[in-house]
LUMLOZA-8337 format. One record per atom (N, C-alpha, C): x, y, z. Coordinates in steps of 0.2 Angstrom, whole numbers, padded with zeros to 4 digits, always signed. Example, Ala and Ser with C-alpha at 12.3 -4.5 7.8 and 13.67 -1.06 7.14 Angstrom:
<recs>
+0066-0028+0039 +0062-0022+0039 +0066-0016+0039 +0064-0011+0035 +0068-0005+0036 +0064+0000+0039 
</recs>
This chain:
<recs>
-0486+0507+0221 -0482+0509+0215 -0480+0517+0215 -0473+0520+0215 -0472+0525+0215 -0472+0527+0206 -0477+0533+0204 -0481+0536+0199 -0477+0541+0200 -0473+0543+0194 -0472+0552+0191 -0478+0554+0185 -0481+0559+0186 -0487+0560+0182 -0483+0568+0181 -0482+0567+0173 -0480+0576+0172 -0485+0578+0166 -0484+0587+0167 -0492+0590+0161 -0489+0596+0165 -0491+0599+0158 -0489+0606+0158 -0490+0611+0162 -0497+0611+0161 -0501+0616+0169 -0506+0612+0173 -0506+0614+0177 -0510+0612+0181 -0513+0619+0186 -0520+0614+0191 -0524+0619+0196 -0518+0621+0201 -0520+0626+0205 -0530+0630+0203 -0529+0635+0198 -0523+0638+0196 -0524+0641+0191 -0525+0640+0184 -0525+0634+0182 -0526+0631+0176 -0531+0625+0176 -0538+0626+0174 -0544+0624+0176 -0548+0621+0169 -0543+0620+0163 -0546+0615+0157 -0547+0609+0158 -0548+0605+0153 -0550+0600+0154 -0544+0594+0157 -0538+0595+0154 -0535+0592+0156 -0532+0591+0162 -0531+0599+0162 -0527+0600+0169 -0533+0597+0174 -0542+0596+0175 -0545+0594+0180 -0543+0587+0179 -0544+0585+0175 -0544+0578+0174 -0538+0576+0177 -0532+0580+0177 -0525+0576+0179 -0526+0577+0189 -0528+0583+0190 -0530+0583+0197 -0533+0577+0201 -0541+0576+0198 -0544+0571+0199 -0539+0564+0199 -0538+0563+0195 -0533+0555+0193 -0527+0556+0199 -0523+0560+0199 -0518+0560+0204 -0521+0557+0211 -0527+0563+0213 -0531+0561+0221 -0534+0555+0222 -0537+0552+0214 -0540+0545+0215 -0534+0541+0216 -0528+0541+0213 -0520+0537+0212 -0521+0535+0219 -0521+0541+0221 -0516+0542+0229 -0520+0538+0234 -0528+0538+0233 -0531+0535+0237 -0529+0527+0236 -0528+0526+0231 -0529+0518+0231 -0522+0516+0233 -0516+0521+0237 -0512+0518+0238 -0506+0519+0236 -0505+0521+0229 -0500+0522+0226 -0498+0531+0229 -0489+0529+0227 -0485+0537+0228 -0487+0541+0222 -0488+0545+0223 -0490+0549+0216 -0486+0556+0218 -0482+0557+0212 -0479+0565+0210 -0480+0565+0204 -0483+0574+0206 -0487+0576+0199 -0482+0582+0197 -0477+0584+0190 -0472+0587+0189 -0475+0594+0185 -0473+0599+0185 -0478+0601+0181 -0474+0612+0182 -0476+0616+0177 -0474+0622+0178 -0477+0625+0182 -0470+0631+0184 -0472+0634+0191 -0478+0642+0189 -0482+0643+0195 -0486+0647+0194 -0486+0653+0199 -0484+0659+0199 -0484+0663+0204 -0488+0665+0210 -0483+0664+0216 -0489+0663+0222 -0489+0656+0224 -0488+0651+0222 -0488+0643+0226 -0480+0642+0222 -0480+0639+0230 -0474+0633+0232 -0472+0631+0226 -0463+0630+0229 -0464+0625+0222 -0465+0619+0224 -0465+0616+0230 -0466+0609+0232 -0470+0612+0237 -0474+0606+0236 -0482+0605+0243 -0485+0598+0240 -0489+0593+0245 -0493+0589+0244 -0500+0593+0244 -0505+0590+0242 -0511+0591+0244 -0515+0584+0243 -0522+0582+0243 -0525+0577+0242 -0521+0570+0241 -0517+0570+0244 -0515+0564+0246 -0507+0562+0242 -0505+0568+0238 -0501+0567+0234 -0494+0574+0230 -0490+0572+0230 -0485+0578+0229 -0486+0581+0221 -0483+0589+0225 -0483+0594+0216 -0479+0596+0216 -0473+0597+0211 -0466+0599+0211 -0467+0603+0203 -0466+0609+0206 -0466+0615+0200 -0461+0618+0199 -0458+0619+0194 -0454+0622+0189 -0456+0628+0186 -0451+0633+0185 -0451+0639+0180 -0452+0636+0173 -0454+0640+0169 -0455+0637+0161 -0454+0644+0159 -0446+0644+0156 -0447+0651+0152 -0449+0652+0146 -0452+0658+0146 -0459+0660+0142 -0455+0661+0137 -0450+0659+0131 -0448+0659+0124 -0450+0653+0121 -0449+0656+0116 -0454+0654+0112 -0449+0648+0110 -0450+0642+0107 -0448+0637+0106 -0440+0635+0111 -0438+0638+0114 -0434+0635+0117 -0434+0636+0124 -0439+0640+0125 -0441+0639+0133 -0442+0632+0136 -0444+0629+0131 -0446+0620+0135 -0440+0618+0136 -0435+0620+0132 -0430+0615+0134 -0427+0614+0141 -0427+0622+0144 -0424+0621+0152 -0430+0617+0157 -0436+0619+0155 -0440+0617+0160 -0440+0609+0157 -0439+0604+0150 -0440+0597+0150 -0435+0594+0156 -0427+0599+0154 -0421+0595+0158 -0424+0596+0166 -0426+0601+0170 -0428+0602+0175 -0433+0595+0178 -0438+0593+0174 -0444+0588+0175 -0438+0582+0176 -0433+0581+0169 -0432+0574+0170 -0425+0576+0175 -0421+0579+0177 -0419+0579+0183 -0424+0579+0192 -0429+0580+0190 -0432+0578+0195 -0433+0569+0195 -0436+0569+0190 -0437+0559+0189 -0433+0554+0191 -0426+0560+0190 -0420+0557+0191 -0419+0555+0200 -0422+0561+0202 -0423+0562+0211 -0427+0557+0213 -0433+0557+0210 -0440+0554+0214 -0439+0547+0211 -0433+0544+0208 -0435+0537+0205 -0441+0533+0204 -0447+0536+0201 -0451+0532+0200 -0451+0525+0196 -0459+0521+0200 -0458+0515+0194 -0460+0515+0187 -0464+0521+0184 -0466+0522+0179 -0467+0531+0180 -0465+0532+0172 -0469+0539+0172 -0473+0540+0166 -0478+0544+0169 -0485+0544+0166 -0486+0551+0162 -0484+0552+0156 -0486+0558+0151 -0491+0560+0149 -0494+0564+0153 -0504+0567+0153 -0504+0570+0146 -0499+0574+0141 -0501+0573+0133 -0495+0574+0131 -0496+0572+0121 -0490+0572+0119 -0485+0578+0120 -0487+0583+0122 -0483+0589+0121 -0478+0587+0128 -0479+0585+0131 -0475+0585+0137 -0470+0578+0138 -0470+0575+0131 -0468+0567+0134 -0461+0568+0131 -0455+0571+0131 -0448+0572+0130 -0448+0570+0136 -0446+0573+0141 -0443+0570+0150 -0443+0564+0149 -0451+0562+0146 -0451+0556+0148 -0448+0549+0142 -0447+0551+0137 -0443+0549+0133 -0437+0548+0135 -0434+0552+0139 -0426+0553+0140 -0425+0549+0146 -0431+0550+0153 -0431+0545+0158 -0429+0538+0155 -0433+0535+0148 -0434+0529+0147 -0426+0528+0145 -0423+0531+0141 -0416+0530+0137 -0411+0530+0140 -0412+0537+0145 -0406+0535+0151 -0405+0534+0155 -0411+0532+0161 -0414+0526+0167 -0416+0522+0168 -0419+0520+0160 -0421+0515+0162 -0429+0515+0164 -0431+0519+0165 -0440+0519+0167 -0444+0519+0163 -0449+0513+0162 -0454+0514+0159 -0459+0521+0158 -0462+0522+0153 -0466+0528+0151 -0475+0525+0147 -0477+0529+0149 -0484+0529+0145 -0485+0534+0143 -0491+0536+0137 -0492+0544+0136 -0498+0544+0135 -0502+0548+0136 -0511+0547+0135 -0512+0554+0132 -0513+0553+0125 -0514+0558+0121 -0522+0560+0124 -0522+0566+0123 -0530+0571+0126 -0534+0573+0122 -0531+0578+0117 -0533+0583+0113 -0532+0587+0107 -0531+0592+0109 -0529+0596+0106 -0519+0595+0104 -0515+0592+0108 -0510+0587+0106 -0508+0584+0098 -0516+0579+0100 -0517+0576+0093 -0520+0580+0088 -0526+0586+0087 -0528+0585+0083 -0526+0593+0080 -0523+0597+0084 -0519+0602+0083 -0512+0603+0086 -0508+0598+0085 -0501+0598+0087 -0496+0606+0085 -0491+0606+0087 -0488+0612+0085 -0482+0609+0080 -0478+0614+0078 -0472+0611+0073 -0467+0608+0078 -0466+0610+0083 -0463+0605+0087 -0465+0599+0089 -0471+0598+0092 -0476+0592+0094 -0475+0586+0087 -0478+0588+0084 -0476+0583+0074 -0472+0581+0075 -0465+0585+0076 -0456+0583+0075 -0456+0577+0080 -0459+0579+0086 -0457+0573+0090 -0463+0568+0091 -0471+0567+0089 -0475+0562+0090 -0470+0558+0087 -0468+0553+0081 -0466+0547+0082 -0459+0546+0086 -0455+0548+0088 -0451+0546+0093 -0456+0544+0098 -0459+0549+0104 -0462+0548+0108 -0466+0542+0108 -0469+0540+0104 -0474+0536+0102 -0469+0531+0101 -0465+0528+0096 -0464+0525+0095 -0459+0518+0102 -0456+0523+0107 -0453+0521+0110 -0458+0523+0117 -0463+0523+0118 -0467+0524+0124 -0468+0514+0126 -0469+0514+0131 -0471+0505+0133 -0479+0503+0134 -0484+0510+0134 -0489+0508+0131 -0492+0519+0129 -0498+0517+0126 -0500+0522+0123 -0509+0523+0125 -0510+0529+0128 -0518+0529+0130 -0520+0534+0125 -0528+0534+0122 -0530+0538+0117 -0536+0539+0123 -0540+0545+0125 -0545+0548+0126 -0552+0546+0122 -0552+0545+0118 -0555+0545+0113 -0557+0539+0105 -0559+0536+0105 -0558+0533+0099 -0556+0536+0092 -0560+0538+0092 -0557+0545+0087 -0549+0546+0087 -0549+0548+0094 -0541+0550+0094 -0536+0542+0092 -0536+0537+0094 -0535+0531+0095 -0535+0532+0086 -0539+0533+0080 -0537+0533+0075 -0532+0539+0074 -0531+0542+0076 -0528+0548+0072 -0520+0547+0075 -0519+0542+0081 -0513+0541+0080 -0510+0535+0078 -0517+0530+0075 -0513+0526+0072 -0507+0528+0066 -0509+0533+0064 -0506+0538+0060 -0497+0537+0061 -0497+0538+0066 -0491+0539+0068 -0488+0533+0070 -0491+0527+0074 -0489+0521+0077 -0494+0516+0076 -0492+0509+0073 -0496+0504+0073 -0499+0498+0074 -0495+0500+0082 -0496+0493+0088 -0501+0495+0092 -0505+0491+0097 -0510+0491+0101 -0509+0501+0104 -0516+0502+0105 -0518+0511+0108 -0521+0507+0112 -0522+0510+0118 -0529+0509+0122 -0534+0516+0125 -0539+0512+0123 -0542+0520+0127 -0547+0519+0133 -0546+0526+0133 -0549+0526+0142 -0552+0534+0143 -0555+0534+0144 -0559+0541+0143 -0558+0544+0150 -0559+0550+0151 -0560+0552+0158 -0564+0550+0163 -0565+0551+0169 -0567+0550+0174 -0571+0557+0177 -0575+0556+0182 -0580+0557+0186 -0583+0557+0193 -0584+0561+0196 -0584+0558+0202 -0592+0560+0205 -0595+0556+0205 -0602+0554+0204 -0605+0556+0212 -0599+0556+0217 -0604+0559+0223 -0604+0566+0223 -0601+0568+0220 -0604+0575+0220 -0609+0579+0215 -0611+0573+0215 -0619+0575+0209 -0624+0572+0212 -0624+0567+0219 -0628+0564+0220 -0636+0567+0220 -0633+0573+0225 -0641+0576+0228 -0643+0582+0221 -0642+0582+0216 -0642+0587+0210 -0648+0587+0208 -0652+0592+0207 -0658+0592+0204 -0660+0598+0200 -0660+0596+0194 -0661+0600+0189 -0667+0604+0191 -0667+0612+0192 -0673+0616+0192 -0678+0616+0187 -0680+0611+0183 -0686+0613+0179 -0691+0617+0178 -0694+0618+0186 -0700+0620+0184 -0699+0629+0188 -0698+0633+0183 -0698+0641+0182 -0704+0641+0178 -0704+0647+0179 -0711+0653+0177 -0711+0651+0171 -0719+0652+0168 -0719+0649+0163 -0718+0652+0156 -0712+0648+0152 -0709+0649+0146 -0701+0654+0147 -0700+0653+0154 -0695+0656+0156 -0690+0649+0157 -0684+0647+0153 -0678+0642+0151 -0672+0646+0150 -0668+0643+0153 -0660+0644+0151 -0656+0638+0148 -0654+0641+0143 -0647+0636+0139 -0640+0639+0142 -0636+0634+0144 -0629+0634+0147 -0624+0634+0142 -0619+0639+0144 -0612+0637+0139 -0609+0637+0145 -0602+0633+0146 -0598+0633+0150 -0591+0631+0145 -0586+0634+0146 -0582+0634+0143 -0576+0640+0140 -0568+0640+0139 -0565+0646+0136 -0567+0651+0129 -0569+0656+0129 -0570+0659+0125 -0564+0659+0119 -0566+0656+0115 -0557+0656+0110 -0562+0652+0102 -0560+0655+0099 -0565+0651+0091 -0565+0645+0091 -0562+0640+0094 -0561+0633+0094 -0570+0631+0096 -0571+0636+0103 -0576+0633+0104 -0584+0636+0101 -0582+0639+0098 -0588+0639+0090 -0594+0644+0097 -0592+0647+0101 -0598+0651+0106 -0602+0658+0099 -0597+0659+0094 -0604+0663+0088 -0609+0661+0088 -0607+0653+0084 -0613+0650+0081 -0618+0649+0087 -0617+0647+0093 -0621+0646+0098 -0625+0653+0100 -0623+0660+0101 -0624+0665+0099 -0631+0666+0094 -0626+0666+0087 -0632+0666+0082 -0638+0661+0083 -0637+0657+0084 -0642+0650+0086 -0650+0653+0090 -0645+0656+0095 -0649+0660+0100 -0652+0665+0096 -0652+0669+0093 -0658+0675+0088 -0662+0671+0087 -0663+0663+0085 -0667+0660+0081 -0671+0656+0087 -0670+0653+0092 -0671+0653+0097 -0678+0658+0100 -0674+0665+0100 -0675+0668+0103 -0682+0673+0100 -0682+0671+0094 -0687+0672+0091 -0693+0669+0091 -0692+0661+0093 -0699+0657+0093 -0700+0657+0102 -0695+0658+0105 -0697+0659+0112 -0695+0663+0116 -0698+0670+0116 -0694+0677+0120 -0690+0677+0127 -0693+0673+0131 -0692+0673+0138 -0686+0666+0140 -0680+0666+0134 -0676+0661+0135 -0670+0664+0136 -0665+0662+0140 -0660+0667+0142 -0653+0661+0137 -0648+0664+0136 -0642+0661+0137 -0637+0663+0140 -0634+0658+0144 -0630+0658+0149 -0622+0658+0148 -0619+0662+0147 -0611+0657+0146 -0605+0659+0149 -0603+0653+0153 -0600+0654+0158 -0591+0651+0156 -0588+0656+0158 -0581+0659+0155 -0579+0663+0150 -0570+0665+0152 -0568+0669+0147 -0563+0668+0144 -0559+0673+0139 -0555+0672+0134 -0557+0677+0131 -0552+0676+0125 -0549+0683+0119 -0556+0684+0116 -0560+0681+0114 -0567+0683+0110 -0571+0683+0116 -0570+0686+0119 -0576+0688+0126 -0580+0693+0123 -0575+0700+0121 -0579+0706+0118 -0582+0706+0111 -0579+0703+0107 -0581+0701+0101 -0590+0696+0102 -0590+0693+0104 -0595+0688+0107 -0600+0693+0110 -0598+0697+0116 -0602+0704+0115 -0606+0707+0111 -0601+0709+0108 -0604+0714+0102 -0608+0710+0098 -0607+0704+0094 -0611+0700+0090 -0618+0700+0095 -0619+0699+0101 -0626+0699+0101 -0629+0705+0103 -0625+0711+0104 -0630+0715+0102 -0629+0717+0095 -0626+0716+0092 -0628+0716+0086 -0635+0713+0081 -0637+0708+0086 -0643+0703+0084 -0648+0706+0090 -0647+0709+0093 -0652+0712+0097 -0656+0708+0101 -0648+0703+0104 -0650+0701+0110 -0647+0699+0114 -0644+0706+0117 -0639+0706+0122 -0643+0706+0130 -0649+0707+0131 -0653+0709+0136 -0655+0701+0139 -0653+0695+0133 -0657+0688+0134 -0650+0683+0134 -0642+0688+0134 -0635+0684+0135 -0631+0687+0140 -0632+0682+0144 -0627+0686+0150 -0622+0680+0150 -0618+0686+0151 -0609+0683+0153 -0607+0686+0157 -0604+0679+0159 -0603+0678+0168 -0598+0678+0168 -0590+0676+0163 -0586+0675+0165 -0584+0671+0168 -0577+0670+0172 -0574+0662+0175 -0576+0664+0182 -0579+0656+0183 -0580+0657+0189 -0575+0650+0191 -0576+0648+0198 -0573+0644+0202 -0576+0637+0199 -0573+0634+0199 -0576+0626+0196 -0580+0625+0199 -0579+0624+0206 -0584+0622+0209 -0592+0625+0211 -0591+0631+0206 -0599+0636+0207 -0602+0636+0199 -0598+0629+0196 -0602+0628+0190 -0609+0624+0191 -0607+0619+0196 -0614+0616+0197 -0621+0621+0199 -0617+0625+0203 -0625+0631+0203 -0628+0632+0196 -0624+0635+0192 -0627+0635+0185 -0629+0629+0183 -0625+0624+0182 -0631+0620+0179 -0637+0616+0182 -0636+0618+0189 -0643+0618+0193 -0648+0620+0190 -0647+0626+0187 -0651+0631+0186 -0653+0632+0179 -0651+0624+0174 -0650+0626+0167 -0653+0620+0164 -0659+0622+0158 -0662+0619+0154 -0660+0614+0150 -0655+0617+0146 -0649+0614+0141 -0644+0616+0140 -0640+0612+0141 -0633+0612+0139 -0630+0611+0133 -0627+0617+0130 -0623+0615+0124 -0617+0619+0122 -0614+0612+0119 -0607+0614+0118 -0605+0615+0109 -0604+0618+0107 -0604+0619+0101 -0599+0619+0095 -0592+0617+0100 -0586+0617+0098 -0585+0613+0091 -0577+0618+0089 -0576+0614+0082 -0572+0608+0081 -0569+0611+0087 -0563+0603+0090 -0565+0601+0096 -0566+0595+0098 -0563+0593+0105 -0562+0586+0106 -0559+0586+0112 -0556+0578+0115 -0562+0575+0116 -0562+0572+0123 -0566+0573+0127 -0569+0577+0133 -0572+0581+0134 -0575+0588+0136 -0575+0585+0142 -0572+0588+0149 -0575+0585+0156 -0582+0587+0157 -0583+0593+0156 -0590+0597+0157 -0596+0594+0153 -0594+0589+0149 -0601+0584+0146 -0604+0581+0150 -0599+0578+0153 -0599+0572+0158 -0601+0574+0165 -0598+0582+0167 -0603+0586+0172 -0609+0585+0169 -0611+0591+0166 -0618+0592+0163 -0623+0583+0164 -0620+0580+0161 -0623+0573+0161 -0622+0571+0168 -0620+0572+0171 -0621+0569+0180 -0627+0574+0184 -0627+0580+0181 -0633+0583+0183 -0638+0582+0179 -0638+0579+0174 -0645+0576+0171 -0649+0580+0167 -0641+0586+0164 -0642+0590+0158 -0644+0587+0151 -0649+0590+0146 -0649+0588+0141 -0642+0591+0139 -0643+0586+0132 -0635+0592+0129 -0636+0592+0122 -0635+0598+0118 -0634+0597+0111 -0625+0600+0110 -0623+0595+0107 -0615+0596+0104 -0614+0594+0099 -0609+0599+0094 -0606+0596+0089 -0604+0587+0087 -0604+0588+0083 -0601+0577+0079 -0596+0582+0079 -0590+0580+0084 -0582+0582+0084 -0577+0575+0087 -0573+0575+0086 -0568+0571+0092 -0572+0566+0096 -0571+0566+0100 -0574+0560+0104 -0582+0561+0108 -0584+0567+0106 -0591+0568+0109 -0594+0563+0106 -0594+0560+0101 -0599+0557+0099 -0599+0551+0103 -0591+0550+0107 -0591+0543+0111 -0595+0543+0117 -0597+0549+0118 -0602+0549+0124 -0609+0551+0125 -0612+0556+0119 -0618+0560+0116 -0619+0554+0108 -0623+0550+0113 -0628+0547+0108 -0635+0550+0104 -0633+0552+0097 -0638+0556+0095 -0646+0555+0097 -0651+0556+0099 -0657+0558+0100 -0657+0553+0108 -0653+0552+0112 -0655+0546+0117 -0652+0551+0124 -0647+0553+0123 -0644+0557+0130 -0643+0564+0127 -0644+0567+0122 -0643+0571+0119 -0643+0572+0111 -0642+0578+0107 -0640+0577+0101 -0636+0578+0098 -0633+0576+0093 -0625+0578+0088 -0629+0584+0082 -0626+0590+0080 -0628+0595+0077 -0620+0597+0073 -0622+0599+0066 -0615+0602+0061 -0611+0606+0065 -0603+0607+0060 -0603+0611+0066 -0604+0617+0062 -0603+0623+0065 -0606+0629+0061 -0609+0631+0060 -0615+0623+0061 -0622+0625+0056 -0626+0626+0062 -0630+0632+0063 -0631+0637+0069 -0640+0634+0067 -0642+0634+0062 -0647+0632+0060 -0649+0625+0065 -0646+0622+0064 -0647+0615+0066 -0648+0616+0073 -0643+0618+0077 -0640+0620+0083 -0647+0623+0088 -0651+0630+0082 -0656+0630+0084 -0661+0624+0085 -0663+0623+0081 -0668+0617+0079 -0668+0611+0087 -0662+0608+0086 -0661+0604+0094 -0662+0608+0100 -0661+0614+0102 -0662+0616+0105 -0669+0618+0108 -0674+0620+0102 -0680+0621+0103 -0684+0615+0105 -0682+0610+0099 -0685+0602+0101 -0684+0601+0109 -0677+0603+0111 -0677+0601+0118 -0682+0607+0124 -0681+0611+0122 -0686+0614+0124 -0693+0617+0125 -0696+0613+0120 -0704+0613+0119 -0705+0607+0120 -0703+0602+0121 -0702+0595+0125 -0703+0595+0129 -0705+0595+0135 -0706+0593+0142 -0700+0585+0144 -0706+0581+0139 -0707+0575+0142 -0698+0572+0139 -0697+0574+0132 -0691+0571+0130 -0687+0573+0136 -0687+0581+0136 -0681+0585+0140 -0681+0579+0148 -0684+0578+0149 -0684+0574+0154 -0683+0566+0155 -0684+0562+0149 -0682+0559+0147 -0675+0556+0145 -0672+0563+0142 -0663+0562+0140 -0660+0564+0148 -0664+0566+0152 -0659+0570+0158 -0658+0562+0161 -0663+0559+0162 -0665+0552+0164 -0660+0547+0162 -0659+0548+0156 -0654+0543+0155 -0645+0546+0153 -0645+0553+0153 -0641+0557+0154 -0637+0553+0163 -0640+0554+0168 -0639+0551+0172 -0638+0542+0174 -0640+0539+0170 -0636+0532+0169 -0633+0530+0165 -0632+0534+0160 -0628+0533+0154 -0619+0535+0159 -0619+0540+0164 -0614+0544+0163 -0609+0539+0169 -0614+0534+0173 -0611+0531+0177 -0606+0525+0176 -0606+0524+0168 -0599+0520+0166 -0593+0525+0166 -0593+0532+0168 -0586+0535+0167 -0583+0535+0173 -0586+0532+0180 -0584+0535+0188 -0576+0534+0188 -0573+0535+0191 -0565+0537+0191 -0563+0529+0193 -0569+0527+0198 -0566+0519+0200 -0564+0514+0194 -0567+0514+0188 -0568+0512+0184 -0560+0514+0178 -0560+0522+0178 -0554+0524+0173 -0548+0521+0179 -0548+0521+0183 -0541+0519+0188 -0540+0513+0186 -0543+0508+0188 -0545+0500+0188 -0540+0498+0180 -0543+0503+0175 -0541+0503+0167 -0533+0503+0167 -0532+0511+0170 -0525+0513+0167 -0519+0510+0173 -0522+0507+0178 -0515+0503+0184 -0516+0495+0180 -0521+0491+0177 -0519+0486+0171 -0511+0490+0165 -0513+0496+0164 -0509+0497+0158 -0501+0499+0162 -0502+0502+0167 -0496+0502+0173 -0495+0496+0170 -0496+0492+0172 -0493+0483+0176 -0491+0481+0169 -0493+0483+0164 -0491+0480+0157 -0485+0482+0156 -0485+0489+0158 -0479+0493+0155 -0473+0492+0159 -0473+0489+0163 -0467+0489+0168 -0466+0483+0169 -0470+0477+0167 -0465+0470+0165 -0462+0471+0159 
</recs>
């Protein structure tokens, strides 16, 4: 099956969740056979056109004005579509699914669109203007999330399907959480953009409280963004800046050092889709305490592979943490099933799903 998969940004400069997520998908595609081209904006320093793992990248300029910059780069995508004749094309969120709207009305080509995230749950004034169009004339519809899956019923009230992301489980094979450090010496993990969405204060402030019942615990948090120095300042503000290091953005792939090296993982966000980095975390056999958001709850079963904590309520946020922490046996217990809970998400699985919704969409 020749696949046009288009999304706004993509790796290696663009390393969220979606953009990895569409990476991953693409290379598994390619493996089982199918053509896959991936469409997507151009980044300075790479080609506009190259293959890599097994599959093509065709990048475009995306002029940076403000509502009407998309319009030359949509025409762009679907003048490509026009080229690559695919059998279907594949919308990674709603922001992106015009091309493929217009593919369908004036080609003739099937479309699907797999709402993510922040699409659905913070669209823009344009994104609103055009969900039911896009929606209502896509030939099938994927939601990330159950959560998600309701909040578009909102807008369309024929079959959603969902299908969560994926995971690539041999790169977690030989992982082994370091435990046993010097004693009462623990680190908690953040991974993630620094930007208010993902609530890194209240994880922050959590930490005083933390940090008062057990001195020798560090917080770790890896990445950046606009609240880097504000996040700063707040913890020396609490007067424990000596026990929060920031690290900044590292390489994807030098995330699993860290959570090599990490007690607890928590994510503390006030929105989310579904987080690829839970799903890491849990292939490392991370405890995790995360917010009840979006679709976490569809993978963070409260007290069995992690906990669900308010969001904002920092209070709470402590309390899980400690509990995980002063726990030996639990803490090893959820990492335990952390590890086979996660093996329902492996990519063989999401593929197998979304080439059924393929074959749907195109009779």
């Amino acid at each position: 099956m020749k696949i046009a998969i288009i999304i706004g940004l993509f790796p290696p400069k663009w390393l969220a969740g979606t953009e990895i997520a569409t990476s991953n998908l693409a290379k598994q595609l390619a493996k089982r056979g199918h053509e896959i081209h991936v469409i997507t904006s151009h980044d300075e320093g790479l080609p506009n056109f190259n293959k890599e793992n097994g599959f093509y990248i065709h990048r475009f300029v995306w002029p940076k004005i403000r509502i009407i910059g998309v319009i030359p780069f949509w025409l762009l995508v679907f003048l490509k579509i026009c080229t690559i004749k695919p059998d279907i094309v594949h919308a990674q969120d709603l922001t992106i699914g015009t091309p493929a709207y217009l593919s369908r009305k004036i080609l003739k080509i099937p479309y699907i669109v797999w709402g993510r995230g922040s699409d659905i749950y913070r669209p823009s004034r344009r994104v609103r203007i055009t969900i039911p169009t896009i929606l209502q004339n896509a030939d099938a519809i994927i939601a990330l999330t159950e959560n998600m899956r309701i909040e578009l019923k909102k807008f369309y009230d024929k079959e959603i399907y969902v299908i969560p992301n994926g995971i690539d489980l041999d790169k977690y094979s030989d992982v082994v959480i370091n435990f046993e450090k010097e004693p009462g010496e623990k680190n908690i993990l953040f991974v993630g953009s620094m930007y208010p969405v993902k609530g890194v204060q209240y994880l922050i402030m959590a930490m005083k409280t933390v940090h008062d019942r057990m001195p020798m615990i560090r917080l770790i948090l890896v990445g950046d963004g606009e609240e880097s120095e504000r996040l700063a300042a707040l913890s020396i503000k609490l007067g424990i800046q000596e026990y929060v290091q920031f690290v900044g953005k590292v390489p994807h792939e030098k995330v699993l050092t860290f959570m090599q090296n990490a007690d607890v993982f928590v994510l503390p966000s006030l929105s989310e889709g579904l987080p690829n980095v839970l799903l890491e975390a849990m292939a490392c056999g991370l405890p995790i305490v995360a917010t009840n958001v979006g679709g976490i709850p569809d993978i963070i079963t409260n007290g069995v592979n992690g906990f669900l904590v308010g969001v904002k309520d920092t209070e709470d946020i402590a309390n899980k943490i400690l509990i995980l922490l002063q726990d030996d046996l639990a803490r090893k217990k959820i990492s335990d099933n952390n590890k086979q809970i996660v093996k329902k998400y492996t990519w063989n699985n999401v593929i197998v799903e979304l080439e059924k919704i393929y074959e749907l969409a195109i009779k």
